[in-house]
PQR file with spaces between the fields and no chain letter, atoms N, CA, C, O and H, PARSE charges and radii, in Angstrom:
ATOM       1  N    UNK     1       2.063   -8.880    6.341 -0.4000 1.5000
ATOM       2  CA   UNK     1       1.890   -7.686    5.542 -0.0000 2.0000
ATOM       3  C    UNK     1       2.649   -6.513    6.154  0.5500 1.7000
ATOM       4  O    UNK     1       2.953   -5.495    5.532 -0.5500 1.4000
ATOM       5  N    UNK     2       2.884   -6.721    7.246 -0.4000 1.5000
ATOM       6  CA   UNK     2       3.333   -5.105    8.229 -0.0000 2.0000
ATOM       7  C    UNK     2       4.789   -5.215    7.500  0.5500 1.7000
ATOM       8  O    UNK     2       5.254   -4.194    6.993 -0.5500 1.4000
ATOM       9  H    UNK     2       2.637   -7.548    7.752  0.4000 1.0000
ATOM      10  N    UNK     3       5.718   -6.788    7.427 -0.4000 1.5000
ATOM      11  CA   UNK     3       6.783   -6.843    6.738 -0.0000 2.0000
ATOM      12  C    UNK     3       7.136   -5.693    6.133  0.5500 1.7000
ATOM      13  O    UNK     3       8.082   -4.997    6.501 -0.5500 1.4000
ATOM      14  H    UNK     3       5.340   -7.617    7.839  0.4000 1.0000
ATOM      15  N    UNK     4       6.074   -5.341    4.774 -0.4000 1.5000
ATOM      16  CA   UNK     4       6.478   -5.451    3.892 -0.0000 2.0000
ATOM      17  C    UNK     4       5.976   -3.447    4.098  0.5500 1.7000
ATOM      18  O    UNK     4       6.657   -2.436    3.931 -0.5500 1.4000
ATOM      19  H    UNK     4       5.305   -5.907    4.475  0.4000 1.0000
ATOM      20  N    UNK     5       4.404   -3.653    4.549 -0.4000 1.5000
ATOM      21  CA   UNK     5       4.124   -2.312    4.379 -0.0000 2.0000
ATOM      22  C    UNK     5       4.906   -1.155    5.085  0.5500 1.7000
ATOM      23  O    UNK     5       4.746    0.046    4.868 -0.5500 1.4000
ATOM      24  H    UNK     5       3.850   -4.475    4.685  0.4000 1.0000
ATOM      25  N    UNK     6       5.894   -1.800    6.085 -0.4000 1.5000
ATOM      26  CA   UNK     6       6.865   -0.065    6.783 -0.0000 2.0000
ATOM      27  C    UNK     6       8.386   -0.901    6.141  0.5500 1.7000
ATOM      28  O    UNK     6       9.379   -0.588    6.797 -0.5500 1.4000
ATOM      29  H    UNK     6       6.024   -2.776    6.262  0.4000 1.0000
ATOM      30  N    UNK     7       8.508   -1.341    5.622 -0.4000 1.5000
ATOM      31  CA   UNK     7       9.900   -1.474    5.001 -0.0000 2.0000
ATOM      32  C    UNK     7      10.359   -0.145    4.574  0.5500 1.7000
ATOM      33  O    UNK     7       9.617    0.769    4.214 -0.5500 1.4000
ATOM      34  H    UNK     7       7.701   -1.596    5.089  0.4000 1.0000
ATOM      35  N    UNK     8      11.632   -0.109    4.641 -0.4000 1.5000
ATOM      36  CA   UNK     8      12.737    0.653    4.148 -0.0000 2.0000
ATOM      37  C    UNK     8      12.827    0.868    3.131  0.5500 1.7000
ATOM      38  O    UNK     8      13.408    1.902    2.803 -0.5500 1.4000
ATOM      39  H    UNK     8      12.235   -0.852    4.933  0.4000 1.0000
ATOM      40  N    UNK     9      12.444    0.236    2.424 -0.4000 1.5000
ATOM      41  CA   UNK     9      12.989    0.532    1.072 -0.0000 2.0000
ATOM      42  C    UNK     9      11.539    0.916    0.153  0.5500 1.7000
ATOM      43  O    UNK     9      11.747    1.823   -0.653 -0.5500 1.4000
ATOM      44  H    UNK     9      11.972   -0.604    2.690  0.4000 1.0000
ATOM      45  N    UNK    10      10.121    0.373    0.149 -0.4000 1.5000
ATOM      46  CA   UNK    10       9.283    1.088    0.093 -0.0000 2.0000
ATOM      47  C    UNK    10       9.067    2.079    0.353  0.5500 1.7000
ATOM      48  O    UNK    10       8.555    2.760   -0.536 -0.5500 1.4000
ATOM      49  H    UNK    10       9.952   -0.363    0.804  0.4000 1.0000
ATOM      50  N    UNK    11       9.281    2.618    1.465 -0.4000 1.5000
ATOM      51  CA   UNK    11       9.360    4.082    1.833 -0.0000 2.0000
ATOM      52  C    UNK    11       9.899    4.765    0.801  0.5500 1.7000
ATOM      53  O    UNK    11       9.322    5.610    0.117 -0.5500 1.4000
ATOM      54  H    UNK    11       9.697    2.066    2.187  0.4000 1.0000
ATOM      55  N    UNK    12      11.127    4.349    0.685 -0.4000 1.5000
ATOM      56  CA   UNK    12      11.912    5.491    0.042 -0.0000 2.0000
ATOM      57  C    UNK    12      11.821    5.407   -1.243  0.5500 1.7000
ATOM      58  O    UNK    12      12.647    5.995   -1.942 -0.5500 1.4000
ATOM      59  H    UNK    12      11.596    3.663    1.241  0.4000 1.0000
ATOM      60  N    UNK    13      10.959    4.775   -1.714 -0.4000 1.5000
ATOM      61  CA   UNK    13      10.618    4.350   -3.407 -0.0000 2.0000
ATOM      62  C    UNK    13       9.306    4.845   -3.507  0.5500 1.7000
ATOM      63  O    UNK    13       8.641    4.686   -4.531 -0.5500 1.4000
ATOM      64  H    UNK    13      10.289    4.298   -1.146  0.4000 1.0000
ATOM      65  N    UNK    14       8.770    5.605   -2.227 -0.4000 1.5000
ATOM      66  CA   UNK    14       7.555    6.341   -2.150 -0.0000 2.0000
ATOM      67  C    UNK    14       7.540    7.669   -2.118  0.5500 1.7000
ATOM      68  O    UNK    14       6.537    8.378   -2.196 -0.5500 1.4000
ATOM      69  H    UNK    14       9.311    5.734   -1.396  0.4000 1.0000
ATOM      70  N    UNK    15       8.683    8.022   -2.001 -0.4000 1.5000
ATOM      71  CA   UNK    15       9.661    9.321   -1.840 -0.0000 2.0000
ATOM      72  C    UNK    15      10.055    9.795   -2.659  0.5500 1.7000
ATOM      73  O    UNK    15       9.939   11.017   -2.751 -0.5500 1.4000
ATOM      74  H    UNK    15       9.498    7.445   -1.939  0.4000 1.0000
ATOM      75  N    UNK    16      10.803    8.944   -3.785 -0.4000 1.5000
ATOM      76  CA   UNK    16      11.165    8.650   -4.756 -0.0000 2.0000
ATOM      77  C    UNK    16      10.238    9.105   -5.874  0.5500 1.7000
ATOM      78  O    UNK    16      10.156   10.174   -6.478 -0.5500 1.4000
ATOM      79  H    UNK    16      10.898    7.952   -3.711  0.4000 1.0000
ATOM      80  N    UNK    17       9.769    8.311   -5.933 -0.4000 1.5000
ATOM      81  CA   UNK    17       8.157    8.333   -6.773 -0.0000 2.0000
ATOM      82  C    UNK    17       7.077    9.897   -6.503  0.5500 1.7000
ATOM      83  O    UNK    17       6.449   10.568   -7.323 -0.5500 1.4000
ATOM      84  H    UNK    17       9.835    7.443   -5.441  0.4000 1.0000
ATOM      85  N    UNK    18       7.177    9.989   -5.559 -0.4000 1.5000
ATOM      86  CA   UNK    18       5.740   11.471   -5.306 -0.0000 2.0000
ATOM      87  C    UNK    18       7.038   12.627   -5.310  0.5500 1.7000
ATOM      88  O    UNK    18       6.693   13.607   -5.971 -0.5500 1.4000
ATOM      89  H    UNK    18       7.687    9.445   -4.894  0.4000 1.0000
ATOM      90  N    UNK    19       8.238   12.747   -4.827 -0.4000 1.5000
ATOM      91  CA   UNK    19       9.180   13.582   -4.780 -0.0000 2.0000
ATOM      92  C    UNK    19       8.957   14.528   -3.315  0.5500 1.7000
ATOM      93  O    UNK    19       9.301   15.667   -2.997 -0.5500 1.4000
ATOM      94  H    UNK    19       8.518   11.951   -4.291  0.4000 1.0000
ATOM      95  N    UNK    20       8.274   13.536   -2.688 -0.4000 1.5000
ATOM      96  CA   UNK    20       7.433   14.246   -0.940 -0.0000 2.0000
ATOM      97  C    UNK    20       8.996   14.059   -0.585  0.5500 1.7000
ATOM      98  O    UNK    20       9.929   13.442   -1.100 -0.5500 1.4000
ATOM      99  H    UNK    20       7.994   12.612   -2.946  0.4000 1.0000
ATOM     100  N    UNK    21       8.768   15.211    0.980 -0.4000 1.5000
ATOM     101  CA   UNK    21       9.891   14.904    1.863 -0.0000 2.0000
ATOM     102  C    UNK    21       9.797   13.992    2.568  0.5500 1.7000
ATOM     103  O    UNK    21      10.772   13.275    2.796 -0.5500 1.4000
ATOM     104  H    UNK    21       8.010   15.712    1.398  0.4000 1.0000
ATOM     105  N    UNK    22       8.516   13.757    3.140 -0.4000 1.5000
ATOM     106  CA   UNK    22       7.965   12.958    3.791 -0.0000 2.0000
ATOM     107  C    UNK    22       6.938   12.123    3.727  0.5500 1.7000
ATOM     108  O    UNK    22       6.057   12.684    3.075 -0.5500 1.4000
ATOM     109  H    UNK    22       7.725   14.339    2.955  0.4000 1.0000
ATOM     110  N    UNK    23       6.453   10.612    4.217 -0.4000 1.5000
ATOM     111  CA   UNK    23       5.864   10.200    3.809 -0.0000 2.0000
ATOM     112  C    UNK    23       4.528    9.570    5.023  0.5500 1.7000
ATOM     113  O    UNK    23       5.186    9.165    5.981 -0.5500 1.4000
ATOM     114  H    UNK    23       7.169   10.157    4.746  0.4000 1.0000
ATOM     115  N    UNK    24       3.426    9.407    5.251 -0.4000 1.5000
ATOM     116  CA   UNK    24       2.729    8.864    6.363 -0.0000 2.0000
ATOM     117  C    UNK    24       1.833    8.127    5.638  0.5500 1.7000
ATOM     118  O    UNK    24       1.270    8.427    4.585 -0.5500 1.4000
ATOM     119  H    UNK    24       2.891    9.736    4.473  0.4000 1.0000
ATOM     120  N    UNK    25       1.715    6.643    6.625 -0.4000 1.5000
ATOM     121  CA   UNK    25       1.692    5.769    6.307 -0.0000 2.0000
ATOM     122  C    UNK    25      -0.525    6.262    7.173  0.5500 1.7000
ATOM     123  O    UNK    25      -0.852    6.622    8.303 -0.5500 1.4000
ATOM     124  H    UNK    25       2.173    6.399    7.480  0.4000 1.0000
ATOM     125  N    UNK    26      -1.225    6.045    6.142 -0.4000 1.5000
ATOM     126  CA   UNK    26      -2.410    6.453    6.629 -0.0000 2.0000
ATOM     127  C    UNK    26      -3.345    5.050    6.567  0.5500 1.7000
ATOM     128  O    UNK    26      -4.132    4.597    7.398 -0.5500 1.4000
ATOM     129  H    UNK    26      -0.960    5.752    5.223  0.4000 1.0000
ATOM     130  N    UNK    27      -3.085    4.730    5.726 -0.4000 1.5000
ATOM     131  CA   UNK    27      -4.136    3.501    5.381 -0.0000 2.0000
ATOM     132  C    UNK    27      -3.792    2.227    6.018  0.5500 1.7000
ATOM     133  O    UNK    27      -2.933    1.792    5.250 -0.5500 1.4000
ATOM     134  H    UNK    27      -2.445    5.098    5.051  0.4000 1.0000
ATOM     135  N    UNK    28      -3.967    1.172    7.157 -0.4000 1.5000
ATOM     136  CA   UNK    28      -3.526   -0.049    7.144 -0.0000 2.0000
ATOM     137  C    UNK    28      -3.873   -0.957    6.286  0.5500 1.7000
ATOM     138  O    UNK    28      -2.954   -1.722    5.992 -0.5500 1.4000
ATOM     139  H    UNK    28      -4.664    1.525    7.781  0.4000 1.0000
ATOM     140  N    UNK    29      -4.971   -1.168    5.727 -0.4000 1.5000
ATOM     141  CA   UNK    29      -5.675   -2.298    5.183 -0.0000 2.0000
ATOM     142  C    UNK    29      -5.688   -2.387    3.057  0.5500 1.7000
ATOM     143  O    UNK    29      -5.194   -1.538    2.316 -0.5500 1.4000
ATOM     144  H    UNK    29      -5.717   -0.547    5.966  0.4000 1.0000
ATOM     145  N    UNK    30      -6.096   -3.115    2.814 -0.4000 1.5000
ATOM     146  CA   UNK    30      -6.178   -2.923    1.229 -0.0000 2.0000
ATOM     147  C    UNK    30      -7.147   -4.231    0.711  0.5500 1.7000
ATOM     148  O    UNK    30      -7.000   -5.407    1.045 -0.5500 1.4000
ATOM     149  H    UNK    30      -6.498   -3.806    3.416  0.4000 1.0000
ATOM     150  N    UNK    31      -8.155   -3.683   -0.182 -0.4000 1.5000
ATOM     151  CA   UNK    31      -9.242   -4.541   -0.540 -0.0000 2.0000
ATOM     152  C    UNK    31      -8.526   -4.913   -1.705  0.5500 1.7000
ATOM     153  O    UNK    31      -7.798   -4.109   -2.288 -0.5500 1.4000
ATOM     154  H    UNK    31      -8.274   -2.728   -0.453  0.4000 1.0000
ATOM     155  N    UNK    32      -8.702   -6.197   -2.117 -0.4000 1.5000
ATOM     156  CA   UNK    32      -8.842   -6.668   -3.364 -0.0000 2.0000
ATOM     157  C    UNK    32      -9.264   -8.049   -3.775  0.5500 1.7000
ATOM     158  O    UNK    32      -8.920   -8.835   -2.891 -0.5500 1.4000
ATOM     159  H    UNK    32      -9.293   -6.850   -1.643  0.4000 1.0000
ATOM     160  N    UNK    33     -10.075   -8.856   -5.094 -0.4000 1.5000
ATOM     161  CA   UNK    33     -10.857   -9.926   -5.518 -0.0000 2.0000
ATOM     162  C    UNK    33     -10.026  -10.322   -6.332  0.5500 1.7000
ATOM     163  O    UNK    33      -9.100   -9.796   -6.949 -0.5500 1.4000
ATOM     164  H    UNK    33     -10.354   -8.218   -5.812  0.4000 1.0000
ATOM     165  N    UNK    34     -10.564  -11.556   -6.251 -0.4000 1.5000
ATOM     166  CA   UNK    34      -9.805  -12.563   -7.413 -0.0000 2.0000
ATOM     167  C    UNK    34     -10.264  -12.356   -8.626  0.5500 1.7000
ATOM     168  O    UNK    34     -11.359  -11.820   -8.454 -0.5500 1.4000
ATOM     169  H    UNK    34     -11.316  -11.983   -5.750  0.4000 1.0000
ATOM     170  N    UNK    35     -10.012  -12.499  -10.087 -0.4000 1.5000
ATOM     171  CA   UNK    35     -10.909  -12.111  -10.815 -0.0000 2.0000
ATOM     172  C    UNK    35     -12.073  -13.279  -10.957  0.5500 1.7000
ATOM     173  O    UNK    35     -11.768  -14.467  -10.849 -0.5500 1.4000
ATOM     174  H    UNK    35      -9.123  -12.935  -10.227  0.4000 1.0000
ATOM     175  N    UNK    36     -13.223  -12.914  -11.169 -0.4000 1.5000
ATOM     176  CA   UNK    36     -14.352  -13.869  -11.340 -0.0000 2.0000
ATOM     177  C    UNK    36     -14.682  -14.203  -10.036  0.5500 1.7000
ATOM     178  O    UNK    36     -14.679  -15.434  -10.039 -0.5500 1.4000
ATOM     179  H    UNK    36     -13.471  -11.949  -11.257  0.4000 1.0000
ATOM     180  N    UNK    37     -14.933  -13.859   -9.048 -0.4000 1.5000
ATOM     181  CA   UNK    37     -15.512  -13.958   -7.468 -0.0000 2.0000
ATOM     182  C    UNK    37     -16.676  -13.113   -7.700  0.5500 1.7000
ATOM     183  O    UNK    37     -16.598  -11.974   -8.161 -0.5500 1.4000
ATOM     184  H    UNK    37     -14.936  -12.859   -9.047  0.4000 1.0000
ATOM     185  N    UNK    38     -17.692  -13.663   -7.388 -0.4000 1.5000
ATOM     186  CA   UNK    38     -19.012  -13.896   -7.141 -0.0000 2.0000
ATOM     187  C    UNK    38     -19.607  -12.836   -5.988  0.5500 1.7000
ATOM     188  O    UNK    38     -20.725  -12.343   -5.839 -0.5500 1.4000
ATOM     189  H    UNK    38     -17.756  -14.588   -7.014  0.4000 1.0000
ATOM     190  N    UNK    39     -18.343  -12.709   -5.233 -0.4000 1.5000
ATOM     191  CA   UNK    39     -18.544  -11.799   -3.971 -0.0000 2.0000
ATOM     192  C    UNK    39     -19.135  -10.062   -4.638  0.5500 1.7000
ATOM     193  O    UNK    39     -18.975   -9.292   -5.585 -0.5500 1.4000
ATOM     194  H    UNK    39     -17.435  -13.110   -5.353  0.4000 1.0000
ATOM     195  N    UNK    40     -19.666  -10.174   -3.716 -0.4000 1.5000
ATOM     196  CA   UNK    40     -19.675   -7.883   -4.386 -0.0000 2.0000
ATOM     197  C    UNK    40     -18.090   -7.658   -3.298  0.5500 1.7000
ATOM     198  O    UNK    40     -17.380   -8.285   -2.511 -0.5500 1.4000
ATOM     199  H    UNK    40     -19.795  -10.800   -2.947  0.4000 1.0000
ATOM     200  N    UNK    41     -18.252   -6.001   -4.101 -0.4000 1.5000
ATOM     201  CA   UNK    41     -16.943   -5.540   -3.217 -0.0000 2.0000
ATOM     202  C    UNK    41     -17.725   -4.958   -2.169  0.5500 1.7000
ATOM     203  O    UNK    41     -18.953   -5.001   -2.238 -0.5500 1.4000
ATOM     204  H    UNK    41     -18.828   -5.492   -4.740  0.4000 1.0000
ATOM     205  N    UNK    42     -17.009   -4.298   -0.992 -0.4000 1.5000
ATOM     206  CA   UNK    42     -17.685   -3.828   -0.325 -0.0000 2.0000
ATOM     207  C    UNK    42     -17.155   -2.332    0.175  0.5500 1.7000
ATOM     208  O    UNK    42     -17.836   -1.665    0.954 -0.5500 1.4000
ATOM     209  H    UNK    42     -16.011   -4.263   -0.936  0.4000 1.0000
């Protein structure tokens, strides 16, 4: 996941996108379910 989450080119398509000068990377992690999992979220 780190691949992908400080890539180059995300960045700048994050830049891109909000029109920030800058961008910080705050969050490491990301929740998400399959659909129909039984699990609660948490």
């Amino acid at each position: 996941m780190g691949a992908f989450s400080f890539h180059k080119r995300f960045a700048e398509s994050a830049l891109a996108l909000t029109g920030a000068n800058e961008i910080r990377f705050f969050h490491d992690h990301g929740l998400w379910k399959m659909p129909g999992d039984s699990k609660p979220t948490p």
